[in-house]
C-alpha positions in Angstrom: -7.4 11.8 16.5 -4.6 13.5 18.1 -1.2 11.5 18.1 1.1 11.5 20.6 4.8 12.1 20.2 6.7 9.7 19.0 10.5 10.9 19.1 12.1 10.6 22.7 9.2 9.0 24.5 11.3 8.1 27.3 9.2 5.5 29.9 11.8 5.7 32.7 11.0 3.9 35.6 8.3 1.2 33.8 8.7 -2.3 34.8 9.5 -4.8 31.8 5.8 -5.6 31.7 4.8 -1.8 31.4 7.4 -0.9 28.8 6.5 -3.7 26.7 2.8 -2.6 26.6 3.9 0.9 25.8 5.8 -0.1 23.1 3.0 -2.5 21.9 0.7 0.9 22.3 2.9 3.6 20.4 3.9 1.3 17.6 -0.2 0.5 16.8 -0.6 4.2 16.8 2.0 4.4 14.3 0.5 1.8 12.0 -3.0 3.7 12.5 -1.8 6.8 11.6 0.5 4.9 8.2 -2.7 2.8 7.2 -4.9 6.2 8.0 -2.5 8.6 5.5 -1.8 5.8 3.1 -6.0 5.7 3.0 -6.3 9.6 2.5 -3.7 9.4 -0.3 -5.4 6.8 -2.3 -8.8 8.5 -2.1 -7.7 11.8 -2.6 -4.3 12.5 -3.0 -3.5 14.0 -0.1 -0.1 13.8 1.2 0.0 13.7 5.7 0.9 16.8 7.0 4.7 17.9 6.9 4.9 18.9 10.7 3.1 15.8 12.1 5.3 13.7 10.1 8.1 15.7 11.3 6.8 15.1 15.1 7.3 11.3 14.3 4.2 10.0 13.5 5.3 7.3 11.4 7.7 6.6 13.5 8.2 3.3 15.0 9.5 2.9 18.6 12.2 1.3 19.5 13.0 0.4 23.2 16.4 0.6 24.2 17.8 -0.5 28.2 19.8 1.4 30.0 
């Protein structure tokens, strides 16, 4: 599954509505791709991949106004 960005999402010109759904949408990404990694390293050992934790996968969002 590819993951999208994380780090400086920017959802200029949303409504309140919109934004709120986005933020609903990256954060459960975030916890699929945590649960998914924290999976993988029980059952194998494998650690998640430097540069896609680097690209914020983990990340959660955070929603700031302006």
């Amino acid at each position: 599954m590819e993951q999208e960005t994380h780090m400086n999402n920017k959802g200029s010109g949303l409504t309140p509505a919109q934004a709120l759904d986005k933020l609903d949408a990256l954060y459960e990404q975030s916890v699929v791709a945590l649960r998914n990694a924290i999976g993988k390293y029980i059952t194998s050992g494998e650690l998640p991949d430097e540069n896609a934790r680097k690209q914020g996968l983990f990340v959660y969002p955070s929603l700031t106004k302006t």
